[in-house]
C-alpha positions as CSV (number, residue, x, y, z in Angstrom):
1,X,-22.2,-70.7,42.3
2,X,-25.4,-70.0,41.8
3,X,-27.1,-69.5,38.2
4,X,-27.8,-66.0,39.1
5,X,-23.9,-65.6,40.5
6,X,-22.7,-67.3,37.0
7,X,-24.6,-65.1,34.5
8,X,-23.8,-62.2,36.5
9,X,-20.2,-62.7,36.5
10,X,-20.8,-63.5,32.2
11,X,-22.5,-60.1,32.4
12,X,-20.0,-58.1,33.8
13,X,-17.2,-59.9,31.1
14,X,-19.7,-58.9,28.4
15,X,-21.5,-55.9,29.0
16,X,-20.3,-52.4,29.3
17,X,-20.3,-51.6,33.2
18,X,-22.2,-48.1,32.3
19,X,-25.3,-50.6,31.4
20,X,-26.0,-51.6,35.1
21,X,-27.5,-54.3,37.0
22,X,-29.8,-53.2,40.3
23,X,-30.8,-56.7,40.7
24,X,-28.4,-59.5,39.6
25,X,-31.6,-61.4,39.7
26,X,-32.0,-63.2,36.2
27,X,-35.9,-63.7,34.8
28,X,-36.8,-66.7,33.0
29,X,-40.4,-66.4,32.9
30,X,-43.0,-63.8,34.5
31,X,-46.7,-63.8,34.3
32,X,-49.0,-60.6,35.5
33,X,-47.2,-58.9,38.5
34,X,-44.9,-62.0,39.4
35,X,-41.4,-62.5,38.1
36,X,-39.5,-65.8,38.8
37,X,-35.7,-66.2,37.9
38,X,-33.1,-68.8,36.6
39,X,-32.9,-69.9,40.5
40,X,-36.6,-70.5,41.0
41,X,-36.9,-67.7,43.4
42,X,-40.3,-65.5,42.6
43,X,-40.6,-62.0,43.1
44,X,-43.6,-59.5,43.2
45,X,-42.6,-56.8,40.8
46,X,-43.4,-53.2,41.8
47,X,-41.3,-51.7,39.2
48,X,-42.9,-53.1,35.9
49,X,-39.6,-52.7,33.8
50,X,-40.1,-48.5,34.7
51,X,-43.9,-48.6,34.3
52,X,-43.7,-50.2,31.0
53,X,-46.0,-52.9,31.5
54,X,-49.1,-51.7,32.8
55,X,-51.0,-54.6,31.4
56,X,-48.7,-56.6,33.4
57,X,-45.9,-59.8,32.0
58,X,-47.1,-62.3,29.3
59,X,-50.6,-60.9,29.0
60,X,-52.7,-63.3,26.7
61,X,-54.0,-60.7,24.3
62,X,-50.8,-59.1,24.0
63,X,-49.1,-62.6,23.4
64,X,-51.7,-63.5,20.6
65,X,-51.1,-59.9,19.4
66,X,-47.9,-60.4,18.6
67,X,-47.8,-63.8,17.7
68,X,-50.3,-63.4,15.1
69,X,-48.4,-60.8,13.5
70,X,-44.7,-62.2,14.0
71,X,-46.9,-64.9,11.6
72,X,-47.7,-62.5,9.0
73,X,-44.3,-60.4,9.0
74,X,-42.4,-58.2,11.2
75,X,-40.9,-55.4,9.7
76,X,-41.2,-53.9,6.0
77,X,-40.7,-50.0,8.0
78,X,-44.0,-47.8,8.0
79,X,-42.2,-45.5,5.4
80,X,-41.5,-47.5,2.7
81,X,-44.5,-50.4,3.1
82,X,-47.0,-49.4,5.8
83,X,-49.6,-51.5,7.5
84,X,-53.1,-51.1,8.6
85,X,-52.6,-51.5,12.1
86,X,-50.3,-48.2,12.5
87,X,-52.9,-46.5,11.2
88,X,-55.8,-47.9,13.4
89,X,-53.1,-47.1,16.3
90,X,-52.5,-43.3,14.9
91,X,-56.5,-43.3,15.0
92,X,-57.1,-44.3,18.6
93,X,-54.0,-42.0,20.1
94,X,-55.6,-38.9,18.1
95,X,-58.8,-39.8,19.9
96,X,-57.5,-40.6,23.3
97,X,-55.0,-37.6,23.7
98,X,-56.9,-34.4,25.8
99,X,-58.8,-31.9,24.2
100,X,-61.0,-31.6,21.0
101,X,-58.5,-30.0,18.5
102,X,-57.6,-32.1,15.5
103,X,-54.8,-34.2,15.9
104,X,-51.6,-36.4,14.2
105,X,-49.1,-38.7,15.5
106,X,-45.6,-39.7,14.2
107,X,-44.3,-43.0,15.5
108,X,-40.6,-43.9,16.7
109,X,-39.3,-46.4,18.9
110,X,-38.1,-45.1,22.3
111,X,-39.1,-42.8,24.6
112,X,-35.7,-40.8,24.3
113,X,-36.6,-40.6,20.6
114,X,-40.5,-39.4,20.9
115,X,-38.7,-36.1,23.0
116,X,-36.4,-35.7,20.1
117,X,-39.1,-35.7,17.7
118,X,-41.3,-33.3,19.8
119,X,-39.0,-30.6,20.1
120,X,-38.0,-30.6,16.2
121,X,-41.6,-30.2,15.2
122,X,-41.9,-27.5,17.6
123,X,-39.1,-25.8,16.4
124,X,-39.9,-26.4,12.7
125,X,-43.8,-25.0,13.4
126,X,-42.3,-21.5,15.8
127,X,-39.2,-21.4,13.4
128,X,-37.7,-20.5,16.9
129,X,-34.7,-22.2,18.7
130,X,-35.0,-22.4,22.8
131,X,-36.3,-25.1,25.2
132,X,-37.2,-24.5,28.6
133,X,-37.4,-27.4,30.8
134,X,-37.3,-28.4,34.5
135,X,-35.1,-29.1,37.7
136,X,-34.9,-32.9,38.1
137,X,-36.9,-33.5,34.9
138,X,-35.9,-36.8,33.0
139,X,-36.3,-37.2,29.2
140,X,-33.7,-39.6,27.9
141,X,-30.3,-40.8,27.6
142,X,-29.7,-39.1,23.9
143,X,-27.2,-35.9,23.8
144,X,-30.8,-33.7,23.3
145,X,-32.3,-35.1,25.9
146,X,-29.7,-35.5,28.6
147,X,-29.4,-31.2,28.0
148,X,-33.2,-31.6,28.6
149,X,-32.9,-34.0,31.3
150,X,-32.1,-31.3,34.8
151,X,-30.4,-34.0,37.0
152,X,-26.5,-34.6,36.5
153,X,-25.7,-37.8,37.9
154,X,-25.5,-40.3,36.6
155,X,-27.2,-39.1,33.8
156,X,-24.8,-36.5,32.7
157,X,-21.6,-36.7,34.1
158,X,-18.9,-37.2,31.5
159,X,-21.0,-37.4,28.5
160,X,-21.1,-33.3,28.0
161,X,-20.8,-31.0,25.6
162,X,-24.8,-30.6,25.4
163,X,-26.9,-28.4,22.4
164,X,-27.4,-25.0,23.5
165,X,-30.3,-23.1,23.7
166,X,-31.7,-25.4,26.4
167,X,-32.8,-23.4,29.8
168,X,-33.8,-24.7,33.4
169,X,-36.1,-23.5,35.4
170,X,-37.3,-24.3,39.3
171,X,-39.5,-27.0,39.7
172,X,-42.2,-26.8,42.1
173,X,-42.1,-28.5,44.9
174,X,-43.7,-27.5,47.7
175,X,-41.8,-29.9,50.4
176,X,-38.6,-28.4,49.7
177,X,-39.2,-24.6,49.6
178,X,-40.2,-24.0,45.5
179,X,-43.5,-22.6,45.3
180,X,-45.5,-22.1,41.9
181,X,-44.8,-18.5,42.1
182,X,-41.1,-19.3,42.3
183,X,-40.9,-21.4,39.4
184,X,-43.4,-18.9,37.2
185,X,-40.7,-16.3,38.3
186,X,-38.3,-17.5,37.3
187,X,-39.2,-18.4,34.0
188,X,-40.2,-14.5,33.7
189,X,-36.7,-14.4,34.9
190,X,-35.4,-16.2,32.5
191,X,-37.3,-13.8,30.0
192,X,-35.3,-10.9,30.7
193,X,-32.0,-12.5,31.1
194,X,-31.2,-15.3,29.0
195,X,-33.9,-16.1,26.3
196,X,-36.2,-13.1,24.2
197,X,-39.9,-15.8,24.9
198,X,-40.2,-15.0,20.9
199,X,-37.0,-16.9,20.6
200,X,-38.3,-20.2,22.9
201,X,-40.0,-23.3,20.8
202,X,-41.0,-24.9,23.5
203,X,-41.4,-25.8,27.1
204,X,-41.5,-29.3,28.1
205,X,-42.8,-30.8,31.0
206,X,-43.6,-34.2,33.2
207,X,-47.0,-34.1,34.7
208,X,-45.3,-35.8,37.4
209,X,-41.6,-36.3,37.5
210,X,-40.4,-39.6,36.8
211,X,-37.1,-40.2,37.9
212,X,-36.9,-37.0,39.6
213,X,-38.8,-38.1,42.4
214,X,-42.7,-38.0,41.4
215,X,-43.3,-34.8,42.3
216,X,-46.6,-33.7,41.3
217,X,-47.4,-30.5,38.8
218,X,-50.7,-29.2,40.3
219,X,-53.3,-28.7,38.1
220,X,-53.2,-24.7,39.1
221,X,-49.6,-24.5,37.9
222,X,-50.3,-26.9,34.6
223,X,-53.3,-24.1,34.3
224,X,-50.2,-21.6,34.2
225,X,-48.1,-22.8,32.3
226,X,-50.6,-23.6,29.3
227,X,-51.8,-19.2,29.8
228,X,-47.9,-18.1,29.5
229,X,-47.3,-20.6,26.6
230,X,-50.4,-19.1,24.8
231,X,-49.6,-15.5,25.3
232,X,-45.6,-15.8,24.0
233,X,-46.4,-18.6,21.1
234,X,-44.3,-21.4,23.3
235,X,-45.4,-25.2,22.3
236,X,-46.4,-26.8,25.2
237,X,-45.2,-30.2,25.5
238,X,-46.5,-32.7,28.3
239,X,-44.4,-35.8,28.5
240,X,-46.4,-38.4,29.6
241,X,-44.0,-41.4,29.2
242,X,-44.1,-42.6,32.3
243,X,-47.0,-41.9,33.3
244,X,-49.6,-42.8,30.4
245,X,-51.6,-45.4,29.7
246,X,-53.8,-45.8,32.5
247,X,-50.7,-45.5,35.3
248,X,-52.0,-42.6,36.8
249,X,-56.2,-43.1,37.3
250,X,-56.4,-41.3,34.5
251,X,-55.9,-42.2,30.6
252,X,-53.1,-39.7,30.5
253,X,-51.7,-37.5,33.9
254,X,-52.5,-33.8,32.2
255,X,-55.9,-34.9,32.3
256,X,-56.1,-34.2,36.0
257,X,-55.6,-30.0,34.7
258,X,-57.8,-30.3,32.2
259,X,-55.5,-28.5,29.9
260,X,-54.9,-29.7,26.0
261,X,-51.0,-30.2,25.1
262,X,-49.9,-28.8,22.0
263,X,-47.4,-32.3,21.9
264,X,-47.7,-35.0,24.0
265,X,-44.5,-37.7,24.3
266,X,-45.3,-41.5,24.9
267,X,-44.0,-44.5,25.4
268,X,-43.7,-47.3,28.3
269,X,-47.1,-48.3,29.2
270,X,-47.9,-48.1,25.2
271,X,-47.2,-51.8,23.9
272,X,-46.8,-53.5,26.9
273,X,-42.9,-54.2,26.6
274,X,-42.6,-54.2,22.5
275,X,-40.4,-50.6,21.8
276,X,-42.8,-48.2,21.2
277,X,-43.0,-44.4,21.4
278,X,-45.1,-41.8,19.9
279,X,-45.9,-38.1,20.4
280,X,-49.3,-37.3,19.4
281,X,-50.0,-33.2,19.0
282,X,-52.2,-30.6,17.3
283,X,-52.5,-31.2,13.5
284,X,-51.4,-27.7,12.4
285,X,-48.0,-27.9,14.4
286,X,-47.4,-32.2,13.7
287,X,-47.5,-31.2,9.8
288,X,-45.2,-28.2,10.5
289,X,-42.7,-30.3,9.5
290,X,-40.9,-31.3,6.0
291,X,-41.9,-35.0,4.7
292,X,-39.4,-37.3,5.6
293,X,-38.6,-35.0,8.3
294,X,-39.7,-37.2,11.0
295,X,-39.6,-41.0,11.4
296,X,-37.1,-44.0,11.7
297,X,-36.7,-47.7,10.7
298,X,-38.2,-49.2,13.7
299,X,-40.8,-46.0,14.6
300,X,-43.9,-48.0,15.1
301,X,-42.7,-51.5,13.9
302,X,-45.7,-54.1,13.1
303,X,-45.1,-55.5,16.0
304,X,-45.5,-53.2,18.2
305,X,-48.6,-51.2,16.8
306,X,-50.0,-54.7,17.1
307,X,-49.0,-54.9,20.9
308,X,-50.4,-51.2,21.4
309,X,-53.9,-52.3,20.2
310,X,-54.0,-54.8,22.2
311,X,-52.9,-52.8,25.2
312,X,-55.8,-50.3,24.2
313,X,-58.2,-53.2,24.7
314,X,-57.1,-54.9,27.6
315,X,-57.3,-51.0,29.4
316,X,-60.8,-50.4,28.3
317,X,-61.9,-54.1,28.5
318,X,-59.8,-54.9,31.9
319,X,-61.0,-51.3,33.9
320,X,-57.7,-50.7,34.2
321,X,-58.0,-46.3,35.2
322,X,-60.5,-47.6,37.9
323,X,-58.0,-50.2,39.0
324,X,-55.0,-47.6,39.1
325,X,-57.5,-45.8,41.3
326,X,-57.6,-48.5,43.6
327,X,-54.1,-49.3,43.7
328,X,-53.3,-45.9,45.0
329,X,-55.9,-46.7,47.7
330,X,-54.1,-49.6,48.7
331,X,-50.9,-48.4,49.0
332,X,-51.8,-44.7,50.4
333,X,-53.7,-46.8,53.4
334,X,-50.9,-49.1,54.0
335,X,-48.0,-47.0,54.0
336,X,-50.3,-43.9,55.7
337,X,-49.9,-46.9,58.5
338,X,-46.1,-46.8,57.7
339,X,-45.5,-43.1,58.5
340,X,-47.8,-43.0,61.6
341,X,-45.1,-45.2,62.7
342,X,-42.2,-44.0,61.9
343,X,-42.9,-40.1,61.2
344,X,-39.5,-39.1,61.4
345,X,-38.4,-41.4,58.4
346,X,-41.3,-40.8,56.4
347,X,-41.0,-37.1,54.5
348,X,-44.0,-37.8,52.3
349,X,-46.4,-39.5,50.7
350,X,-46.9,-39.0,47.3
351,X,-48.4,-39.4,43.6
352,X,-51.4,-41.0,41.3
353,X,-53.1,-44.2,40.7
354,X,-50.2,-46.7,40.4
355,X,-47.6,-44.5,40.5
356,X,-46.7,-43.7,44.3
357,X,-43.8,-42.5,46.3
358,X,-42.4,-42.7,49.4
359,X,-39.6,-40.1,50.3
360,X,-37.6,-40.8,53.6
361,X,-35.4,-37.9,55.6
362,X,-33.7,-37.8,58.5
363,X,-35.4,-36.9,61.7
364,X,-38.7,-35.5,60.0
365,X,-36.1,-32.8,58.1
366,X,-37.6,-32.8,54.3
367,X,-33.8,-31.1,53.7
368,X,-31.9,-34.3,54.9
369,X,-32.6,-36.7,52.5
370,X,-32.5,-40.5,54.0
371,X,-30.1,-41.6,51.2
372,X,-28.7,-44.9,53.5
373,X,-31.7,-46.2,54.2
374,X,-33.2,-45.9,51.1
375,X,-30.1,-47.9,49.6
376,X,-30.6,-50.2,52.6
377,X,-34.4,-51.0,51.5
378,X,-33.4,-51.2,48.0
379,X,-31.0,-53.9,48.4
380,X,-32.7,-56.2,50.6
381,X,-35.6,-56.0,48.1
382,X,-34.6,-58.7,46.7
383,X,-33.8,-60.9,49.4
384,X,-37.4,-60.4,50.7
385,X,-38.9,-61.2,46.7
386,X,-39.6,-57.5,45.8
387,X,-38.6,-55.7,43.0
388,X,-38.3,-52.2,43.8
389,X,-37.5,-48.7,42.5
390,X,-35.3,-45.6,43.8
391,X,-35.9,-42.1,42.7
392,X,-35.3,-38.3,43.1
393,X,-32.9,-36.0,43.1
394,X,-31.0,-37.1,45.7
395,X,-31.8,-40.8,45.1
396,X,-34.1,-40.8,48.6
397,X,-38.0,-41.7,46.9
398,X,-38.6,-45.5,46.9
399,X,-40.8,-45.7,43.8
400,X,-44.2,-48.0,43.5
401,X,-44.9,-48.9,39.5
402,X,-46.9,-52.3,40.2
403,X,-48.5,-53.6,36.8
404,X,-52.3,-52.2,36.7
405,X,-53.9,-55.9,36.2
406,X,-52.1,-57.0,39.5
407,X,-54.5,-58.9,41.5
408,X,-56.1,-58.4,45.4
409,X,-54.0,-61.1,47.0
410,X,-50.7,-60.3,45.0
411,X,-51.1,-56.2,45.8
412,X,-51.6,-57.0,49.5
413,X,-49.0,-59.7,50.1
414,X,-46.3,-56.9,48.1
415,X,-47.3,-54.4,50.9
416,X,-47.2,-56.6,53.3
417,X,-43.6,-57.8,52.6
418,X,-42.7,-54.0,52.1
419,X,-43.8,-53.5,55.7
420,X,-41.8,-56.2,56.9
421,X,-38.4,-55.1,54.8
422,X,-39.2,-51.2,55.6
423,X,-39.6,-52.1,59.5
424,X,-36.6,-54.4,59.5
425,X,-34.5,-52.3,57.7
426,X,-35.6,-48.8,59.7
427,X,-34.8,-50.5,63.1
428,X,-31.2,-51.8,62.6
């Protein structure tokens, strides 16, 4: 048995079985966009832990980062002791986040938790009680955020009851018959029917969905949704956990509409792999709330503010929007290649910088989603030394999060093997 086959079976003794394993592949070390495991065998990551490290595994400045501070101490809890470098952190998010009106950020440690935290500031500053979110958003694990979260399984199933006062709406997507004016109606819709808009806090949103399937919010319908939010009082909040941080050619993915946020969620990319989450928003709605009314014992631990600096450097120092940019080159010219070749397989090609899709059908029918071969591709990944992501509502988008800092030769020989697996794989 293999050391892989032994921990695995250790896992499964240990481990609740809800906790997972897609690849019973078990890391010892990793470096940039490479991952090798207790067997020897390497792997070219395209997944990045779920686009959390952008600035790749084991990056020296993040290693020093942390290091240095693990030295000094690593926890006294921002609340009670705070440090210097959560405040140079607070000071650089503030700067970074899109548009010029004044902004604060409260700290927390997951992603799941800066959602939480968004929608009770925006009901503490409206005084109001409704959330509106999307069709096959994600936004955590957490009983708020599964209600928030519009996909059931596995997500959701068993785990109900969920808060009230939480309403979907239509996403747009073109491909599959949702146009913007559908999902405008039907929030309208949703006006006269179910929720007064003077009762609605807020409306959240993903730039582009995550694990829904990286569908893209255009800028037009962004541009839309900031007008209605203004004219009814609704907080707009853009969550941007997955696809911060440089991910998407861009700082942050709303800055593609060029609309300003009133909350923005983050997390992921932020501190490289140390948990970190934030939202950063509009002072006058981020002090709508009672002190001691936001925070938590781990919210933006020393550690991690010290890992998010560094992360901040290595983007600005290491080019890494301009290398997203080129990422999505890459891959949009090598798998462009991929669907000339096998059109009726290929739905679409999709998404920003380093965050790409690839959603597969059944005989060029975007409403019969490939599920089979997508499972097929996903579980030879491995085999072939990928690590590789699924997606979408009906688990049919192969996801591509490759670290930003990965290099020329390592990007190319990842495509190339995902040729090879896709073509092997598609012609059984």
């Amino acid at each position: 048995m293999s050391n892989n086959e032994q921990l695995q079976a250790r896992k499964n003794a240990a481990i609740a079985s809800g906790q997972g394993t897609l690849y019973p592949a078990y890391i010892e070390h990793a470096k940039n966009s490479e991952l090798w495991d207790v067997d020897g065998n390497r792997y070219i990551d395209f997944g990045a832990g779920i686009a959390v490290c952008n600035t790749g595994h084991a990056h020296p400045k993040l290693v020093k980062a942390v290091s240095e501070q693990m030295a000094k101490f690593s926890h006294t809890c921002v609340m009670v002791n705070p440090y210097e470098s959560a405040v140079v952190l607070a000071e650089k998010l503030n700067a970074i986040a899109p548009g010029d009106t004044p902004k604060k950020t409260v700290f927390i440690s997951t992603g799941a938790e800066a959602v939480e935290n968004a929608v009770k500031i925006a009901r503490a500053y409206t005084g109001r009680r409704g959330v509106i979110a999307f069709n096959g958003g994600f936004h955590g694990r957490t009983n708020l955020t599964m209600g928030l979260t519009g996909k059931i399984t596995p997500y959701k199933d068993k785990f109900g009851p969920f808060p009230g006062e939480i309403f979907h709406v239509p996403f747009p997507i073109p491909m599959h018959g949702v146009t913007e004016k559908d999902s405008l109606k039907a929030i309208k819709n949703l006006f006269k029917v179910d929720i007064a808009p003077a009762d609605v806090a807020a409306l959240i949103i993903e730039p582009i969905q995550g694990e829904g399937g990286f569908y893209e919010a255009s800028p037009a319908f962004l541009q839309a949704l900031r007008e209605l939010c203004d004219e009814h009082g609704i907080v707009l909040i853009c969550d941007e956990i997955q696809s911060g941080f440089a991910r998407t050619g861009k700082m942050f993915c709303t800055e593609y509409a060029g609309i300003e946020p009133d909350l923005m969620t983050m997390a992921k990319g932020i501190a490289g792999g140390v948990p970190l989450s934030a939202v950063v928003g509009k002072q006058h709605i981020m002090d709508a709330s009672p002190v001691g009314g936001l925070g938590g014992t781990y919210g933006g631990s020393p550690l991690a503010t010290a890992a998010a600096l560094a992360v901040l450097d290595v983007i600005e120092e290491e080019k890494l929007i301009s290398r997203a940019q080129f990422i999505e080159s890459q891959f949009r010219e090598t798998l462009g290649q991929l669907e000339a070749e096998f059109p009726q397989l290929i739905g679409d090609i999709r998404g920003k910088g380093a965050m790409m899709a690839l959603e597969l059908v059944v005989d060029g029918d975007a409403d019969q989603p490939n599920v089979d071969l997508t499972k097929a591709i996903i579980g030879e990944a491995m085999s072939h030394g990928l690590v590789l992501l699924a997606c979408g509502f009906y688990g049919n988008v192969i996801r591509f999060l490759p670290p930003l800092t990965i290099d020329d030769a390592t990007l190319a020989e990842g495509l190339n093997t995902f040729v090879a697996l896709f073509k092997k794989v598609a012609t059984k």
